[in-house]
C-alpha positions as CSV (number, residue, x, y, z in Angstrom):
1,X,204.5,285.9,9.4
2,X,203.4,282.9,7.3
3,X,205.0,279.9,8.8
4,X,206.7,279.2,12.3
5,X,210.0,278.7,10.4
6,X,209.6,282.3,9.1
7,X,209.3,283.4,12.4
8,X,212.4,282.1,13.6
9,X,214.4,283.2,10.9
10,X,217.5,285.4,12.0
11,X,216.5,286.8,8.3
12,X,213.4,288.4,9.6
13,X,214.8,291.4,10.8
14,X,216.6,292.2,7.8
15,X,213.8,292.0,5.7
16,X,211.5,294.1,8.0
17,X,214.3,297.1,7.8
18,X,214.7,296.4,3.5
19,X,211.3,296.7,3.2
20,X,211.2,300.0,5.8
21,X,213.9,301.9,4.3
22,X,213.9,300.9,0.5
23,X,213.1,304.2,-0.2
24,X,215.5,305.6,1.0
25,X,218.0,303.4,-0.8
26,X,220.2,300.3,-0.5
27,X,221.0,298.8,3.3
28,X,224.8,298.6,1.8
29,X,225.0,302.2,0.2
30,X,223.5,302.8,4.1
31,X,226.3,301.1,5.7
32,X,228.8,302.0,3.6
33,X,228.5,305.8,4.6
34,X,227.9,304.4,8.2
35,X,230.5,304.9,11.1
36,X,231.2,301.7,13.0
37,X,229.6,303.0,16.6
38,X,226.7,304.2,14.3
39,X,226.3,301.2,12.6
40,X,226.5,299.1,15.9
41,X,223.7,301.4,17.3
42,X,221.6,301.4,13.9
43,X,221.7,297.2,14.4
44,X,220.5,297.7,17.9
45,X,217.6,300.0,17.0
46,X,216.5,297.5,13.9
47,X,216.2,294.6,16.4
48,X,213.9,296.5,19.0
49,X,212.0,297.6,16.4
50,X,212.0,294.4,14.6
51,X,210.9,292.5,18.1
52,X,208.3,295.3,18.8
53,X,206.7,294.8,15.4
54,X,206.9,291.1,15.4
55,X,205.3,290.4,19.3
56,X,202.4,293.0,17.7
57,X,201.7,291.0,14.7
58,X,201.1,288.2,17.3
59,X,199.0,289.7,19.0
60,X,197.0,291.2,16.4
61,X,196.9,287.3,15.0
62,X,195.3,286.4,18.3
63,X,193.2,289.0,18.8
64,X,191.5,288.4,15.5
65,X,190.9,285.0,15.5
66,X,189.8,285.4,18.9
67,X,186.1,284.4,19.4
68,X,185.6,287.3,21.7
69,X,187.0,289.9,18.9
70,X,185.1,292.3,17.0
71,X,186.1,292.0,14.2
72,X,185.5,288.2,14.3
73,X,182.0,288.8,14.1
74,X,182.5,291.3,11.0
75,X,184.5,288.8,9.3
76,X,181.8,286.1,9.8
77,X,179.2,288.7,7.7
78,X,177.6,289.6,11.0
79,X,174.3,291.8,10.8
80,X,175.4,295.6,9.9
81,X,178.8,294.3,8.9
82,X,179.3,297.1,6.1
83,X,183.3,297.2,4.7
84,X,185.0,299.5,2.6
85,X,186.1,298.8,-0.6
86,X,189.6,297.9,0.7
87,X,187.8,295.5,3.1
88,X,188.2,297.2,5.9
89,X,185.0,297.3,8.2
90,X,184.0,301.3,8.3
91,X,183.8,302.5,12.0
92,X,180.1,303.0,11.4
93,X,179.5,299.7,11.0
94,X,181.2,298.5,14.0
95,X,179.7,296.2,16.3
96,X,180.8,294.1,19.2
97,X,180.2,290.4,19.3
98,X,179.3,290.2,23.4
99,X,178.3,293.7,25.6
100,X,180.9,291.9,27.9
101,X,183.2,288.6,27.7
102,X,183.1,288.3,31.8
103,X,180.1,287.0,33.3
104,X,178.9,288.9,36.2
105,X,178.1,284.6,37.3
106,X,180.6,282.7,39.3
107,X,178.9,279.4,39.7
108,X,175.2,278.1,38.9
109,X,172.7,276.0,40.2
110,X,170.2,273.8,38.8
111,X,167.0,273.3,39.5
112,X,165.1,270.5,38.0
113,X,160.9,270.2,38.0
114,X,160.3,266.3,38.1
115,X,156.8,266.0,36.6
116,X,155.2,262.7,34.8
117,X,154.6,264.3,31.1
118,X,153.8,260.9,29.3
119,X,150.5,259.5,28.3
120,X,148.3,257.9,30.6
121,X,147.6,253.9,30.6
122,X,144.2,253.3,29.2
123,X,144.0,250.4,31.8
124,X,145.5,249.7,35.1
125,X,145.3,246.5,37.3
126,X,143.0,246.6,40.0
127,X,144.7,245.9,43.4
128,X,141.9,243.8,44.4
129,X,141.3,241.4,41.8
130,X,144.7,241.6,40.1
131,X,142.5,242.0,36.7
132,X,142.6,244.7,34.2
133,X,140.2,247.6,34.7
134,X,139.5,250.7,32.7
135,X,141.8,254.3,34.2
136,X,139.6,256.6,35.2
137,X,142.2,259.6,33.8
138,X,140.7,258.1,30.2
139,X,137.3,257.8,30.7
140,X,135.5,260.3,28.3
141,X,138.4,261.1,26.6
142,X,138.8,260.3,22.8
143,X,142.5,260.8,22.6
144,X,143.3,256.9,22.5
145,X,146.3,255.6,21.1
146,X,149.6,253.5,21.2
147,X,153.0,254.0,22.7
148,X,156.2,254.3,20.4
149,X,156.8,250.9,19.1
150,X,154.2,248.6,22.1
151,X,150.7,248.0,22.1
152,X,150.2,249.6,25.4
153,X,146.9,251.9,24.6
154,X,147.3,255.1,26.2
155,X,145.3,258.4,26.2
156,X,146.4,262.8,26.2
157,X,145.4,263.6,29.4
158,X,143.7,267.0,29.3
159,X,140.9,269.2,29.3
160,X,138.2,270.0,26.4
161,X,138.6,273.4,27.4
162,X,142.3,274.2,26.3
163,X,142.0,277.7,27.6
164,X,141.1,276.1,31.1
165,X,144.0,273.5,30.6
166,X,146.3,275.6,30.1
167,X,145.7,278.1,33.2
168,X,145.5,274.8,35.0
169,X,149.3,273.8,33.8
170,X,150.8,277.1,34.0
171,X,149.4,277.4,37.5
172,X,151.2,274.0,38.6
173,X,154.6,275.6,36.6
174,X,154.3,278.2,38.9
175,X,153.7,276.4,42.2
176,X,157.1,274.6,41.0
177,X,159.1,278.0,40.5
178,X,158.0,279.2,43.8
179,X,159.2,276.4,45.5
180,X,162.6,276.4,43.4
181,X,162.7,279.8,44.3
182,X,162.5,279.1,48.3
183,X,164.6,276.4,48.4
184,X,167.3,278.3,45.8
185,X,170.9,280.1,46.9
186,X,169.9,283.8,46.4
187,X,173.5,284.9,46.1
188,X,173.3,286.7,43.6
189,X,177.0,285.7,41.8
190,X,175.2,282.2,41.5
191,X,173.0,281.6,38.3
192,X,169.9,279.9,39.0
193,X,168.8,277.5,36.3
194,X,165.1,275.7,35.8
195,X,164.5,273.0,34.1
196,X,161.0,271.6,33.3
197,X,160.2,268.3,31.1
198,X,159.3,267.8,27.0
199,X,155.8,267.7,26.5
200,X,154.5,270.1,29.6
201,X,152.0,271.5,27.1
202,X,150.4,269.5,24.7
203,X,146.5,269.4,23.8
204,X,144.3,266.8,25.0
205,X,144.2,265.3,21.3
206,X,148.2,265.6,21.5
207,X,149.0,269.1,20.2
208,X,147.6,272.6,19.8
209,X,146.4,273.3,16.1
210,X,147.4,276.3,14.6
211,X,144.7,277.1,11.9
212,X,142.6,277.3,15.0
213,X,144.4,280.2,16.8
214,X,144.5,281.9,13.7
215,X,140.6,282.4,13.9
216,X,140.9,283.0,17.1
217,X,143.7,286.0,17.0
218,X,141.1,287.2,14.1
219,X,138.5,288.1,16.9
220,X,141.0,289.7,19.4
221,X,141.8,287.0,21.9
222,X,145.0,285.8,23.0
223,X,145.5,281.9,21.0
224,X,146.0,278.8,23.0
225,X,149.8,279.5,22.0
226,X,149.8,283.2,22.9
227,X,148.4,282.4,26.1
228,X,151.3,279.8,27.1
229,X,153.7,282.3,26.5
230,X,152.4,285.2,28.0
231,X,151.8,283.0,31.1
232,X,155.3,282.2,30.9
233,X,156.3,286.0,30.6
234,X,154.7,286.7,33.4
235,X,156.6,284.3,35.8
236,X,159.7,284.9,34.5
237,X,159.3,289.0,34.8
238,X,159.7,289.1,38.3
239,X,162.9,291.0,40.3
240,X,163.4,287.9,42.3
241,X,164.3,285.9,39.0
242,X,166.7,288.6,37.5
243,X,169.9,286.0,38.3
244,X,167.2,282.8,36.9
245,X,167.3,281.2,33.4
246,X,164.3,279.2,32.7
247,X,163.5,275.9,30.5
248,X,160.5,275.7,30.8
249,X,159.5,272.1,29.2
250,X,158.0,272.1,25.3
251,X,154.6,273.0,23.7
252,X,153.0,270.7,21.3
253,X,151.0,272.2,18.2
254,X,149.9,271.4,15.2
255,X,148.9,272.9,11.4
256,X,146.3,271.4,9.8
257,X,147.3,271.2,5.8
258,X,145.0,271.8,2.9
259,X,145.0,268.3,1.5
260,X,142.4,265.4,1.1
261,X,143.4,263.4,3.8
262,X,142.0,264.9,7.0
263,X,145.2,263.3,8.9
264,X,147.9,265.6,7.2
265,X,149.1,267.9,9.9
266,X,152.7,270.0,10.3
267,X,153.9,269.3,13.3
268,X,156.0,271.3,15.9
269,X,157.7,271.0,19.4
270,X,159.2,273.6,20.6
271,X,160.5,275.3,24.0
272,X,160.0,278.5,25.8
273,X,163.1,279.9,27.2
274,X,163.3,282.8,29.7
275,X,165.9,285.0,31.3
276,X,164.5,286.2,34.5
277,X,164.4,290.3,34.7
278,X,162.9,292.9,37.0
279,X,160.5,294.9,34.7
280,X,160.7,298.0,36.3
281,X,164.7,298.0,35.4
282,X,164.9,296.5,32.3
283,X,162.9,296.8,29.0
284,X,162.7,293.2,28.5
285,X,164.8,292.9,25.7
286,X,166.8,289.7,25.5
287,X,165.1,287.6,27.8
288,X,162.2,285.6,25.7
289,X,163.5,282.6,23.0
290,X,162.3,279.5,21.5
291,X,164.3,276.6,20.8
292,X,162.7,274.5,18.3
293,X,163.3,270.4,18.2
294,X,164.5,269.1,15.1
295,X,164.4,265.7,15.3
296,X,160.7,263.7,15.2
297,X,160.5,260.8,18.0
298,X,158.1,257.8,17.9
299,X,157.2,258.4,21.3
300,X,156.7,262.2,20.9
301,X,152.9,261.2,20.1
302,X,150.8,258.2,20.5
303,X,149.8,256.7,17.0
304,X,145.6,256.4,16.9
305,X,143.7,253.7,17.0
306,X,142.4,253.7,13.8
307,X,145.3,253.0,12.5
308,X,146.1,250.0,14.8
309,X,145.3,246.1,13.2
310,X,143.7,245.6,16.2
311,X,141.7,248.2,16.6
312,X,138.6,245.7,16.9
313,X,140.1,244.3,20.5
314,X,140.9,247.7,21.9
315,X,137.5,249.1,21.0
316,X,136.2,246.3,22.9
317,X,138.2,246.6,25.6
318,X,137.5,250.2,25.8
319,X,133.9,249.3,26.5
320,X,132.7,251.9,24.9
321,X,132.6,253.4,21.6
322,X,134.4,257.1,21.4
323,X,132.8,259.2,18.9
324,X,135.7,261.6,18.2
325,X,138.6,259.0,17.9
326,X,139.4,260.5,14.9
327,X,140.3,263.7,16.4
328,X,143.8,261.8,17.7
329,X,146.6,264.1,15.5
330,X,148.2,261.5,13.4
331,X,152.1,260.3,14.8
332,X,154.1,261.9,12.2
333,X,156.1,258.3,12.5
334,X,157.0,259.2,8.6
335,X,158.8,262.0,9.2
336,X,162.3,262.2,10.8
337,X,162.6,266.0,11.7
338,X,159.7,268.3,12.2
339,X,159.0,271.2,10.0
340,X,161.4,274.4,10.3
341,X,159.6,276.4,7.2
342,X,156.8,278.0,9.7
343,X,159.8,279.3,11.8
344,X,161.8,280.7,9.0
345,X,158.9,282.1,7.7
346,X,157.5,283.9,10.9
347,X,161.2,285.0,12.4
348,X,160.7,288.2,11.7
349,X,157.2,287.7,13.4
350,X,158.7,286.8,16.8
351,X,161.3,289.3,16.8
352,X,158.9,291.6,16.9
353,X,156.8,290.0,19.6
354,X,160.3,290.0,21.8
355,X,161.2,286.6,21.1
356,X,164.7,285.2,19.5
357,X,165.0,281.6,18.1
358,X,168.1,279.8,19.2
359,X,168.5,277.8,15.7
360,X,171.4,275.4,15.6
361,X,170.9,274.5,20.0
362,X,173.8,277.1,21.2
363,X,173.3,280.3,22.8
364,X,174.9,282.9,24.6
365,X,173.5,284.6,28.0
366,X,175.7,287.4,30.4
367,X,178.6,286.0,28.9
368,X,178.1,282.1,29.0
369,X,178.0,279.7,26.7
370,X,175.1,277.3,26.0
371,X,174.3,274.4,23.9
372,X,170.4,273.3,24.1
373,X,168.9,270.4,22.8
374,X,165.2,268.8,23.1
375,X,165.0,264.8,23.8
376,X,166.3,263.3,20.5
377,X,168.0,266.3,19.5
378,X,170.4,265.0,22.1
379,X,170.8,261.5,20.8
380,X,171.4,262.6,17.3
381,X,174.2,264.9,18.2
382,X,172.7,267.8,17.4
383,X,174.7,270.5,19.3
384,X,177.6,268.5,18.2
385,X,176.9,268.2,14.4
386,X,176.6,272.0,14.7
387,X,179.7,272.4,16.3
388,X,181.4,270.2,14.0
389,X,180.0,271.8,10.5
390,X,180.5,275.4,11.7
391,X,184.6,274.5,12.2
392,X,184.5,272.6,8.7
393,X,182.6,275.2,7.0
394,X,184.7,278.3,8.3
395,X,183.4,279.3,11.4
396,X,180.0,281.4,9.6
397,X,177.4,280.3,11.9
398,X,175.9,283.0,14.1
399,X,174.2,282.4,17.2
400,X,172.6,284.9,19.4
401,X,173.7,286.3,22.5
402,X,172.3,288.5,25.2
403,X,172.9,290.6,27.5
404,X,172.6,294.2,29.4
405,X,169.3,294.3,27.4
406,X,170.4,293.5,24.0
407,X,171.2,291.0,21.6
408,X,173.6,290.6,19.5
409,X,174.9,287.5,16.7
410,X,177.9,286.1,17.1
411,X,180.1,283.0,16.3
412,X,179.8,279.4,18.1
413,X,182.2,279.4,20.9
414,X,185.8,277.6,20.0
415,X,186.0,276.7,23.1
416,X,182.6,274.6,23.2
417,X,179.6,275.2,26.1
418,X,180.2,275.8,29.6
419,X,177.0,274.9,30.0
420,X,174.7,272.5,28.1
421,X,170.6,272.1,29.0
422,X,168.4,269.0,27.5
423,X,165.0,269.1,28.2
424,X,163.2,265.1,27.2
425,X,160.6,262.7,27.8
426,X,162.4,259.3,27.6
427,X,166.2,260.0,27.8
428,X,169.8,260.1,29.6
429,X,172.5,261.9,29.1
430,X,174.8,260.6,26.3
431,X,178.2,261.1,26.3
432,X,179.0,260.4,22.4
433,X,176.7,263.7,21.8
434,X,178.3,265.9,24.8
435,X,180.2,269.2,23.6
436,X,181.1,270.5,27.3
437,X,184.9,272.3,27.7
438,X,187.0,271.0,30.4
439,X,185.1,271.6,33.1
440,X,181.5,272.5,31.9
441,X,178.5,270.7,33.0
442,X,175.3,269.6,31.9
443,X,171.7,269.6,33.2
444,X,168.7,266.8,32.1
445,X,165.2,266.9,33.0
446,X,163.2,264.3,31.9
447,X,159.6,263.4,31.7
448,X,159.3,259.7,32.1
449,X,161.9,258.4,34.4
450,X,161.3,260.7,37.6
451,X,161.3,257.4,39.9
452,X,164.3,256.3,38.7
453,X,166.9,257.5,41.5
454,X,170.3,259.0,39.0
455,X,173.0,256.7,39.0
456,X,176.1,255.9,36.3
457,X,178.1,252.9,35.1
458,X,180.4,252.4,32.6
459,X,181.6,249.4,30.8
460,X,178.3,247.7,31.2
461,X,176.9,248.1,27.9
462,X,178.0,245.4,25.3
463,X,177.4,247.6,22.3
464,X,179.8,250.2,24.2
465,X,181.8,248.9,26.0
466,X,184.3,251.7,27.1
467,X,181.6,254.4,27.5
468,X,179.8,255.9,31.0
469,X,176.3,255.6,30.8
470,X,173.8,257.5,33.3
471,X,170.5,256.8,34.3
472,X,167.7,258.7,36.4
473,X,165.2,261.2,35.9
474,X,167.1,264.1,36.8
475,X,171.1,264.4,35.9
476,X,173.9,266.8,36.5
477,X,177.3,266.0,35.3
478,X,180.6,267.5,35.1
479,X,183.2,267.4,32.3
480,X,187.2,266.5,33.5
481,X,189.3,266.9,30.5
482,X,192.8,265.7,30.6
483,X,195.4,265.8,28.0
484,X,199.2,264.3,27.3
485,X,201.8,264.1,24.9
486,X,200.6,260.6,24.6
487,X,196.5,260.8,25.6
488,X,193.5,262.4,25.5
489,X,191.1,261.1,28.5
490,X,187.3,262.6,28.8
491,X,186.0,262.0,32.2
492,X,182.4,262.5,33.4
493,X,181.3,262.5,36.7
494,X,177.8,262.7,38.1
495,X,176.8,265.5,40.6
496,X,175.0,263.4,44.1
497,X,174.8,266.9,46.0
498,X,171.3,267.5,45.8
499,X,168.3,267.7,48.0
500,X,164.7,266.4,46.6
501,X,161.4,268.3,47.9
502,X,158.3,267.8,47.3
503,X,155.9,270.1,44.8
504,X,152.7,269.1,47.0
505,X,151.5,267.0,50.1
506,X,150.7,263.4,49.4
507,X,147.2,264.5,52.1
508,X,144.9,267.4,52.4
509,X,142.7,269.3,50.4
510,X,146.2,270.4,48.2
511,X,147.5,266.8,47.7
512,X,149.2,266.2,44.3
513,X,146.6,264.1,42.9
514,X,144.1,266.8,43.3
515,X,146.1,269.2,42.0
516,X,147.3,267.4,38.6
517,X,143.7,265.9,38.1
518,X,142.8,266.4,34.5
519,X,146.3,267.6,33.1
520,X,148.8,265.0,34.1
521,X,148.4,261.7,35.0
522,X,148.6,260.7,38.8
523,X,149.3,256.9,37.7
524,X,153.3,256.8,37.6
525,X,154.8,259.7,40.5
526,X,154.4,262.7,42.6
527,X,156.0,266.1,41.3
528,X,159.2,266.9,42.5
529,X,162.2,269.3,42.5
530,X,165.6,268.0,42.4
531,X,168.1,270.7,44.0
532,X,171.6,270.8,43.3
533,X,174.5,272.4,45.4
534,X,175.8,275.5,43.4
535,X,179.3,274.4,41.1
536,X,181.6,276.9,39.7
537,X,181.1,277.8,36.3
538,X,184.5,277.0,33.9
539,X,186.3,279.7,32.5
């Protein structure tokens, strides 16, 4: 039926039977040979059939526009969507968009590791004297350089030994998931989410360099790369986790380019993301992704001294002269997103390492829908923007989604994320950039703000002045939708129910400035987890 008008036509019927029996001649040759009981009955039978036929071509409307159908998926140009020369999808071909539209999940519960993943101050005051003095967490290092837009000097903290650093970090990632894990609900109806900070692996000169691991995977070893993600395999492959999701922060590298200037690097951030399994039931497949950032932050690396105009007075303040300054990756401050050509190019690469990219920040897992989205990402509405094209540009854009061991690509969710994750270093929740359905919520874990306790106003900003704002280090919120004939109203309301705990002891031989010596500074806050009650999971 073409138009609602159509539909509501008394003409409908008639039409329906013309077209039915118009080979078997006129309606009025029909009626004239018609007895008048007859023809009474005949009018009955055309108007069941004519109800029957019109209640299945609603249907059928709904169920293919549906973004659970099949055929959806077949009509977006899905992978191994073949079609007949009619256009009709051959039954070969056919393939569903989800193993299942329910989620065996009822509610879910977030976890959030609160670790300080910034740079470290090059000088802090002494207590004593109330004068400057040089941080111990720099001295020796090399990897000097300023914060976004101050002239704070700061420095990477990290080892020189990178295969050392990073079994020191992944070590602390799992002291974090053990203690999520004793303090989680192990219903098993409840999905268990963890959430670590941007920049939980980056090199001590502020990024990993590709070119490097390539000499290295020439000789048979695992790279600096390959080792972070086995590491994080490993923890997530574990029947305890088999109802966990894992963020598990970002990894910093860079590619050294053939050009004249020695500075001229690719840069990329990027997060692991897990889905917790019991290897000796599952094959694995499905569970390992990486969501890359697309937008470039000032603050995502510290710009080097040598390029400071007062690189004079910080050399002297430093006290001493560091040798391999210039070792510092250049802040790509030039570039607004990072590159995405080494991820097109190697997709086919990581698919066959078990890994699937989550391209456009929305995913599918067991049935839920996702939107992800690294620090800036967030701000510049990147989930959103997605959203927004994929509806203007006829719903095309496939996304993957797993489950049962499988994965599939299918179409954005209509109905927008039940769930959205942001991983950041230096950023709230903002609700211009939010694509939650009524109901949904959303999980932040930053980097920076850990001792800020969560907290939300609204109407306090000048520049926005009829918009919540949140604050805090960790952040759960919940989408209320409400609609009228005259008003649309989208509320957000911060989640309190949580407990904190402690990742170590602030004494004895395990205390948590032992145990992040080297990799993280000790100068702004302890490690924590922030533990939230479970909360359903819309519908």
């Amino acid at each position: 039926m073409s138009s609602a008008g159509t539909e509501m036509s008394p003409l409908v019927g008639r039409r329906v039977v013309e077209e039915r029996d118009a080979s078997r001649g006129s309606p009025e040759e029909e009626l004239v040979h018609a007895a008048p009981s007859s023809s009474n009955e005949q009018r009955r039978k055309n108007t069941t059939r004519t109800l029957f036929l019109h209640a299945a071509c609603v249907l059928a409307g709904y169920l293919l526009n549906s973004p659970y159908s099949p055929m959806t998926n077949l009509r977006r140009g899905g992978e191994g969507a073949e079609c007949e020369d009619d256009g009709v999808p051959s039954s070969s071909s056919f393939v569903s968009p989800r193993k299942s539209s329910e989620s065996p999940y009822a509610s879910v519960q977030a976890l959030s590791f609160q670790i300080y993943t910034g740079g470290a101050p090059a000088f802090t005051t002494d207590d004593t004297t109330g004068k400057l003095k040089h941080n111990p967490e720099c001295v020796g290092l090399h990897s000097y350089g300023l914060s976004g837009d101050s002239e704070e000097v700061q420095c990477y903290v990290g080892l020189e030994d990178a295969k050392e650093g990073i079994d020191r970090r992944l070590s602390i990632m799992a002291d974090a998931v053990e203690k999520a894990y004793d303090v989680s609900n192990k219903d098993s109806s409840v999905l268990k989410i963890f959430i670590a900070p941007e920049f939980y692996f980056r090199g001590v000169n502020g990024a990993f360099e590709f070119n490097v691991e390539e000499l290295e995977e020439e000789e048979g070893r695992c790279s600096d790369i390959c080792q972070i993600l086995v590491g994080l395999e490993s923890i997530a492959a574990d029947k305890r986790f088999e109802d966990w999701l894992f963020l598990f922060g970002t990894v910093i590298a860079s590619e050294a380019l053939p050009a004249e200037d020695p500075f001229d690097y690719q840069f990329y951030n990027f997060a692991p993301l897990y889905r917790g399994y019991d290897p000796a039931s599952s094959k694995g497949v499905g569970k390992n992704f990486i969501v890359p950032k697309r937008y470039v932050s000032n603050i995502d690396f510290l710009s080097p001294i040598r390029n400071s105009p007062n690189k004079s007075m910080v050399m002297e303040l430093l006290d001493d002269y560091q040798e391999n300054l210039d070792e510092v990756v250049e802040n790509p401050a030039s570039y607004t997103t990072y590159g995405y050509d080494m991820w097109a190019e190697y997709k086919g690469e990581l698919t066959s390492y078990g890994y699937n990219m989550i391209e456009y920040g929305w995913f599918f897992m067991d049935g839920i829908s996702f939107s992800v989205e690294i620090c800036l990402d967030h701000l510049m509405h990147r989930a959103l923007r997605t959203y927004l094209a994929d509806v203007a540009t006829g719903s095309k854009t496939l996304i993957p989604s797993s489950a049962n061991d499988a994965v599939e690509w299918v179409g954005i969710p209509k109905g927008q994320a039940q769930i959205s994750l942001v991983s950041s270093a230096g950023m709230d929740v903002i609700v211009s950039s939010l694509v939650l359905a009524d109901g949904g919520h959303i999980f932040l874990q930053d980097g920076m703000d850990g001792n800020i306790p969560p907290s939300s106003s609204y109407g306090q900003d000048e520049c926005s002045p009829n918009e919540f704002e949140f604050f805090g280090g960790s952040q759960s919120l919940a989408s209320v939708v409400m609609m009228t004939a005259t008003d649309v109203t989208f509320r957000y309301e911060m989640d309190m129910n949580f407990i904190e705990y402690d990742l170590y002891e602030d004494k004895g031989p395990n205390n948590w400035k032992r145990m992040l010596n080297g990799v993280f500074s000790r100068t702004a806050y302890h490690p924590k987890l922030t533990v939230y009650n479970p909360v359903n999971i819309t519908r």
